[in-house]
N, C-alpha and C positions, 0 to 999 in steps of 0.2 A: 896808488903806491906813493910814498911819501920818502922823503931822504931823510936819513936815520944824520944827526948830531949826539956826538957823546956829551952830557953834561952839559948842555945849555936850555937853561928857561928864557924861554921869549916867549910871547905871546901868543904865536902860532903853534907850540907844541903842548904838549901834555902835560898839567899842571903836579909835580909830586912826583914824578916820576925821574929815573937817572938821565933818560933820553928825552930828545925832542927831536920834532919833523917837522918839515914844510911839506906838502900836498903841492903836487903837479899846479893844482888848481891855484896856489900860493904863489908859486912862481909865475904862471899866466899875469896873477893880477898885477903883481909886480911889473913884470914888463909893458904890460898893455896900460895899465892902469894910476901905473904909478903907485902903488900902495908902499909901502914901509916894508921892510925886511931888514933884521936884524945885520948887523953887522959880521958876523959870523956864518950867517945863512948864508950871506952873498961870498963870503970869502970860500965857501964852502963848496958851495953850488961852482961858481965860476973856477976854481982848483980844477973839482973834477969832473966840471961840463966845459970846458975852452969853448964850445961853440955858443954857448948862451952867453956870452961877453959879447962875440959877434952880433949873433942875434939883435942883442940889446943895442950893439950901437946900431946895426941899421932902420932900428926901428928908431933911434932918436934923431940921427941924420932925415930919416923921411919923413918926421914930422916937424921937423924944425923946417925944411922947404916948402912943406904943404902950408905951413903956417906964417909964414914969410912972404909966400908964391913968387917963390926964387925959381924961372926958367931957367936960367944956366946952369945952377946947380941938379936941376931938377937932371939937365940931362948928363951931368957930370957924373950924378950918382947912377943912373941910369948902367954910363959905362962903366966905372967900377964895380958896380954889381953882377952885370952880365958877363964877370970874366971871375967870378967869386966858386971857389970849390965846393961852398955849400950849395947841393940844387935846389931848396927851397929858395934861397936868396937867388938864385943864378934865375931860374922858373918868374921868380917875382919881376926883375929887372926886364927880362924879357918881355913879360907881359906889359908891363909898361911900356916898352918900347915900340911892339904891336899897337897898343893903344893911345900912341903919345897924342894923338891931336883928342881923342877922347879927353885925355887926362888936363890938358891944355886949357878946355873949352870948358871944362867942368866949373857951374858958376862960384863953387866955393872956392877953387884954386883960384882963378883971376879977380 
């Protein structure tokens, strides 16, 4: 299922046509991947998903620590997360927390 734009051509929608979409899949890549998304898609998406803003920042908050192998931060976010409304993010910070000397010891983190 794909999110319907009125009147923009971008790359990711249908060529000729009045509409364009981004695919579930589009936005995955985007976040995880980093790929390009229109300016419009994101203004679009983020409007009428507020939690995929979220989303998006905790997923660049946790890889800017991972990639850093910033401890303090690590457990800073740890606790901002695990008090977060969303339960996927609240479930994630937890896990971490469970697993912090895991996460700690892990040779790509140190």
């Amino acid at each position: 299922m794909g999110v319907i734009l009125e009147k923009c051509f971008c790359k990711t929608g249908s060529k000729g046509k009045d509409k364009d979409y981004i695919t579930r899949e589009g936005v995955f890549r985007y976040m995880w991947m980093n790929t390009e998304l229109s300016d419009n898609h994101k203004e679009y998406i983020y409007e009428k998903y507020p939690n995929i803003w979220e989303l998006q920042c905790c997923i660049r908050e946790f890889r800017n620590i991972f990639k850093n192998h910033n401890v303090p931060m690590l457990y800073l976010f740890v606790e901002k997360y695990s008090k977060n409304l969303l339960k996927p993010l609240r479930s994630f910070a937890e896990g971490l927390k469970r697993d912090i000397d895991a996460v700690l010891y892990n040779r790509q983190f140190l």
